[in-house]
C-alpha positions in Angstrom: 84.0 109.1 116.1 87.8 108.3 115.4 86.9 104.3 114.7 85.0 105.5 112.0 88.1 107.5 109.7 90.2 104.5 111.0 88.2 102.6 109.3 88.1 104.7 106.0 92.0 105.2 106.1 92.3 101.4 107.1 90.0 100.3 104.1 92.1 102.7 101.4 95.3 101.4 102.8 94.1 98.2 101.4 93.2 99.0 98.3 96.4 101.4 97.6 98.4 98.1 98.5 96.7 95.7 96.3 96.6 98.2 93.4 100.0 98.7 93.6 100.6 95.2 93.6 98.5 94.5 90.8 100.2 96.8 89.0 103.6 95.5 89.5 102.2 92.1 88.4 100.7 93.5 85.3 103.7 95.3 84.1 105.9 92.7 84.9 107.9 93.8 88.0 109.7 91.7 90.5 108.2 88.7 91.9 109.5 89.4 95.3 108.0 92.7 95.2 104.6 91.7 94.8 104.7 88.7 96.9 105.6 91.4 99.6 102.7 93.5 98.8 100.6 90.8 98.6 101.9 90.3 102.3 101.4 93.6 103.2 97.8 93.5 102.0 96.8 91.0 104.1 97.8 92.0 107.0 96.2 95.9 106.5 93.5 93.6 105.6 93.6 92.2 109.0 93.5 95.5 110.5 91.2 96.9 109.0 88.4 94.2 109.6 89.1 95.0 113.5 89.3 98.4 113.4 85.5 98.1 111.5 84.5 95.5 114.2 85.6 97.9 116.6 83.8 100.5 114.8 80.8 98.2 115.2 81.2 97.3 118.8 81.6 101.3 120.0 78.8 102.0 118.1 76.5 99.5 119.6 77.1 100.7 122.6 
């Protein structure tokens, strides 16, 4: 079912995001770099817990 790579290319959108803003923190980048991806994560974040509930909900059915 489609809902279900969604929700693997939803989930490793995440994580590409927050490692990428970890790493800017870590190596001491921009502040308004990793406040933006910091931004960015949470709102993939947000997308992908409904694109699993909706993974959830299709396959109840």
């Amino acid at each position: 079912m489609i809902v279900n790579y969604l929700g693997y290319i939803a989930v490793g959108a995440v994580l590409v995001v927050l490692l990428m803003g970890l790493w800017n923190m870590m190596r001491g980048g921009n502040s308004n770099t990793s406040q933006k991806l910091m931004r960015w994560r949470v709102g993939l974040q947000f997308v992908a817990i409904l694109v699993l509930m909706l993974g959830l909900y299709f396959s109840q059915r």
